[in-house]
MDTraj code that builds the backbone (N, CA, C; nanometers):
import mdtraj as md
import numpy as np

residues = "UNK UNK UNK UNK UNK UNK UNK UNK UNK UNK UNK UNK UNK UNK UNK UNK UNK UNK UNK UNK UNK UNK UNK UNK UNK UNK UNK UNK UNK UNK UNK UNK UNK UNK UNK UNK UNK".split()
xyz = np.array([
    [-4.8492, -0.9233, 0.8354],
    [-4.9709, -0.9901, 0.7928],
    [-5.0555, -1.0185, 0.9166],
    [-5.2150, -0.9949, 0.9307],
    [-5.2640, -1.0071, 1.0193],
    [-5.3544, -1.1104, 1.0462],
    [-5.3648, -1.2256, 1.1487],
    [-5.3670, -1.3226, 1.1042],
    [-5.5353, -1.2839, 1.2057],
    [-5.6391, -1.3623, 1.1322],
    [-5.8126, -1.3233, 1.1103],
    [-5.8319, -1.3858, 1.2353],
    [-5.7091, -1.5383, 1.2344],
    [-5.8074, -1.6390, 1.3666],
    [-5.7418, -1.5528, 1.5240],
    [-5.7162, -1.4673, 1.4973],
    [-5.5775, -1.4399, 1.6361],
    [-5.5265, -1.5768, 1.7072],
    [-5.4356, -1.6572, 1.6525],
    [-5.3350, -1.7373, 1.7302],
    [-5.2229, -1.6783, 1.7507],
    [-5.2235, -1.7527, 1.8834],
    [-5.0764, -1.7357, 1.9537],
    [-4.9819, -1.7899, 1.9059],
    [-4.8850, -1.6851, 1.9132],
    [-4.7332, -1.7098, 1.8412],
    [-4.6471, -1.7404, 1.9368],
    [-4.5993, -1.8872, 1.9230],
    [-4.4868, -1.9650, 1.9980],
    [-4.4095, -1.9993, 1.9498],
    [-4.2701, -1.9607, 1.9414],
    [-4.0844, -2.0188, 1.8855],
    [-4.0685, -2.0561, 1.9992],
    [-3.9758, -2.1965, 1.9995],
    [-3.8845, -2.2732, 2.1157],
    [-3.7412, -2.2287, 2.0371],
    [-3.6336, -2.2611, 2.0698],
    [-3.5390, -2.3055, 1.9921],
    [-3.4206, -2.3656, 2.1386],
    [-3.3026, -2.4183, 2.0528],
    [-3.1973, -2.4510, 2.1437],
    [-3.0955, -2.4501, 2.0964],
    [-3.0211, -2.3995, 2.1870],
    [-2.8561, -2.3839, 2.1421],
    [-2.7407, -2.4890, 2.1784],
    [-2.6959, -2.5360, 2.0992],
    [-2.5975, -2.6755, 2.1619],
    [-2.4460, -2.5493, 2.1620],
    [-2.3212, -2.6284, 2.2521],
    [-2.1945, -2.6481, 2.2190],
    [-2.1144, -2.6733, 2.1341],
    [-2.2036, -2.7959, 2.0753],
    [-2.1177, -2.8801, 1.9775],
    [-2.2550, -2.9535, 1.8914],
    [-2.3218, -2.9251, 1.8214],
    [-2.4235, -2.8944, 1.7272],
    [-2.4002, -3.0306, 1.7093],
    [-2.3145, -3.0731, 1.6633],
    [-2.3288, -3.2385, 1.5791],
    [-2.3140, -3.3599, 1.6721],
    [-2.2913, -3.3295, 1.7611],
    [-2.2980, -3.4228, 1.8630],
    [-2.4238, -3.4456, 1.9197],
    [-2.4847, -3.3289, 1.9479],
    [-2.6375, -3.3191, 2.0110],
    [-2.7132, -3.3872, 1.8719],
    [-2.6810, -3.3730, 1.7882],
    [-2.7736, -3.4602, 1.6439],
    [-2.7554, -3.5417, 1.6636],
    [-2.6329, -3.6095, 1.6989],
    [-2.5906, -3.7646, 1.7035],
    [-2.7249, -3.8044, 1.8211],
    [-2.6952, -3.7409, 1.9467],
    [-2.7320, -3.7926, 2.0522],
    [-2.9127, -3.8043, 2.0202],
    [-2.9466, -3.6719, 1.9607],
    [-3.0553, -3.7109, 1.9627],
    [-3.1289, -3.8361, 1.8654],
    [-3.0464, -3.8291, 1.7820],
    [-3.0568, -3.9591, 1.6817],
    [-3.0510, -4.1114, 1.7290],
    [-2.9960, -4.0950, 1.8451],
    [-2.9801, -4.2335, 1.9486],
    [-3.0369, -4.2694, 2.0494],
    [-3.1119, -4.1057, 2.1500],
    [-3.2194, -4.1491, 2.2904],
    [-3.3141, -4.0983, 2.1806],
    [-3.3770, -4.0831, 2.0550],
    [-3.5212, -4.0420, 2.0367],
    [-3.5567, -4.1130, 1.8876],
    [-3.4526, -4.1795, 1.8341],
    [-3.4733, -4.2171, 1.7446],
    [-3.4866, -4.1281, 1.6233],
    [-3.4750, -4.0013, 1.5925],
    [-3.4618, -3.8776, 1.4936],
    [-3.3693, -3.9241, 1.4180],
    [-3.4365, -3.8672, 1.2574],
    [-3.3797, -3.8339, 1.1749],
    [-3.3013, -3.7463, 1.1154],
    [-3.2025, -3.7407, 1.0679],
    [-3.1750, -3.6216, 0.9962],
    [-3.2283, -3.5467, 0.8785],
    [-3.2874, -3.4695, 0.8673],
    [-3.3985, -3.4449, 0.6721],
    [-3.3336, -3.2962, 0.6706],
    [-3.3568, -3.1674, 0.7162],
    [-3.3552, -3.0677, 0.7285],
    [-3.1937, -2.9805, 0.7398],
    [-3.1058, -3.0344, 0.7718],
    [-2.9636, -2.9967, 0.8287],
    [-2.8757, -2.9620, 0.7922],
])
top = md.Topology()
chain = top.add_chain()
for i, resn in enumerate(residues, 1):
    res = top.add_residue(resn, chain, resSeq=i)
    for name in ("N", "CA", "C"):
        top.add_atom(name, md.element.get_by_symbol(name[0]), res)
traj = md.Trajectory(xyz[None], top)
C-alpha cells in the first residue's frame, strides 16, 4: 500500500532474557501497565 503523505517508517523493538521480569521491572521504574501481553 502506498502511502500519498510519504512518511517515514520507524520499528524500535527489544529483546529481554527473561521477558517477565523486564515487565515487572518496567512496571516499577516507569510506572507501566500491563493491557496488551
Amino acid at each position: 500500500m502506498d502511502d500519498p503523505f510519504k512518511r517515514p517508517v520507524f520499528v524500535s523493538s527489544l529483546s529481554y532474557r527473561d521477558p517477565a521480569a523486564a515487565l515487572d521491572w518496567l512496571e516499577r521504574a516507569f510506572g507501566l501497565e500491563r493491557t496488551m501481553v
